[in-house]
C-alpha positions in Angstrom: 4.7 30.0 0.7 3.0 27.4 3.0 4.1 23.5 2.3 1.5 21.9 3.2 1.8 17.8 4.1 5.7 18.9 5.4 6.2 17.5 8.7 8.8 18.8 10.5 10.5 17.5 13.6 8.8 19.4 16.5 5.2 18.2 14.8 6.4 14.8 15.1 7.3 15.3 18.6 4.0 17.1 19.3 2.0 14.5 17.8 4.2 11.5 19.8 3.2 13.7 22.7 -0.4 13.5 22.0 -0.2 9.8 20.9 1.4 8.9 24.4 -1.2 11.1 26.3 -4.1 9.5 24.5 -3.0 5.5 24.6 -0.6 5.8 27.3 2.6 3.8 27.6 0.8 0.4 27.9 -1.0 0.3 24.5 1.7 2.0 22.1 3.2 -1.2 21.7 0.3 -3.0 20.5 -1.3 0.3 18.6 2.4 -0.1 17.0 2.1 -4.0 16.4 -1.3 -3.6 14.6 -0.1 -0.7 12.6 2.4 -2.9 11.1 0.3 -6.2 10.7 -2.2 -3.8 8.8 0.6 -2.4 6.5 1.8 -5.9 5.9 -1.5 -6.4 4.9 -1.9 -3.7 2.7 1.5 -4.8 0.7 0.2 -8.2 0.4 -3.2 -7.1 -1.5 -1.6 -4.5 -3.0 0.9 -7.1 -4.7 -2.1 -9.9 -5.5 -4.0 -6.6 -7.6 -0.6 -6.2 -9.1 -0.2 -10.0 -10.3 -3.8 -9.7 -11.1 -3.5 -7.2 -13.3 0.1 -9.0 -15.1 -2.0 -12.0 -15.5 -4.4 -10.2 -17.4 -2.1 -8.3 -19.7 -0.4 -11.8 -20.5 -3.2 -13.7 -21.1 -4.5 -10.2 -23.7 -1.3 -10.7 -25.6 -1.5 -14.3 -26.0 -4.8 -14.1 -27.4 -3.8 -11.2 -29.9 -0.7 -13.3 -30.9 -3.2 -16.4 -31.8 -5.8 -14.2 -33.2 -2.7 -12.5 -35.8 -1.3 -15.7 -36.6 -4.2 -17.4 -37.4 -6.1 -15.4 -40.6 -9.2 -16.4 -41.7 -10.3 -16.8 -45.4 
């Protein structure tokens, strides 16, 4: 059975390989630096949808609270 998405360590080597022969020593660093400042980024919106979205569940609950403790008639 083939595992496919399994890296193993000799593709990782092969694929450094082929990172170093395409950017060369000289730009790894800053292909690394962006990589990271882009994950950062990523984290940082991801966590802004997240409080977003706890925001909204609060403010539903409140309103459902208010809406059963208040009965009209």
């Amino acid at each position: 059975m083939v595992f496919i998405g399994v890296i193993t360590s000799t593709e990782w080597i092969i694929i450094l390989v082929i990172v170093i022969i395409l950017f060369g020593g000289r730009k790894i660093p800053e292909l690394m630096h962006s990589l990271g400042r882009g994950v950062s980024e990523f984290k940082k919106g991801k966590e802004g949808i997240e409080d977003d979205l706890n925001t909204n569940k609060k403010n539903r609950t409140e309103k459902t609270d208010k809406t059963d403790n208040n009965p009209a008639g």
